[in-house]
N, C-alpha and C positions, 0 to 999 in steps of 0.2 A: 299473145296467144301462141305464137311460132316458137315460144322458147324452151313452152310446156309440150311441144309435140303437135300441136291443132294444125289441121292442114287445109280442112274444110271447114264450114260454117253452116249450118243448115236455119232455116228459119221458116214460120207458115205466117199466113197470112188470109184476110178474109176476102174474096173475091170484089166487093164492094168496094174496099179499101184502095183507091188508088191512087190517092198520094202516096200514101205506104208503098204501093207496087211501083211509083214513079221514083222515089227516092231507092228503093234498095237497089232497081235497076241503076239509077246512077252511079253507087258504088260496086256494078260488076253484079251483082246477083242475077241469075236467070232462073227461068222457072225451070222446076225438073221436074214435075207433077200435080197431082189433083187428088187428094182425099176427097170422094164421093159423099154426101150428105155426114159428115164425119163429126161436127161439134152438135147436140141438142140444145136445140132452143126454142123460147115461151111461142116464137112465132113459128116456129119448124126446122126443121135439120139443113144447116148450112155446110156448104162445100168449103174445102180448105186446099189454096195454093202453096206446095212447097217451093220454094226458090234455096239457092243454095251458091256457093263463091269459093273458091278455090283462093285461100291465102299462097301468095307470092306471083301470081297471074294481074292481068293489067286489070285494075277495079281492085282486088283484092286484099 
């Protein structure tokens, strides 16, 4: 990704998901926000976690 120019990495994720939220934390990502009922669904509008990693930083 660093070769093409990528410097960041942005990714979301669903607040329930937290093996998902334990693994990206592992490789360096942190949260940098919260989409308020942001994805529609059968059962009702779910929140969405943005986390995000800065390539070349420790994790990254």
């Amino acid at each position: 990704a660093r070769t093409v120019g990528v410097e960041k990495i942005l990714l979301s994720v669903y607040p329930h998901n937290t093996a998902a939220i334990a693994l990206y934390r592992k490789f360096g990502f942190v949260e940098e926000g919260r989409l308020q009922r942001h994805s529609r669904k059968a059962h009702g509008d779910e929140d969405e976690i943005l986390m995000a990693t800065w390539l070349g930083e420790e994790g990254g």
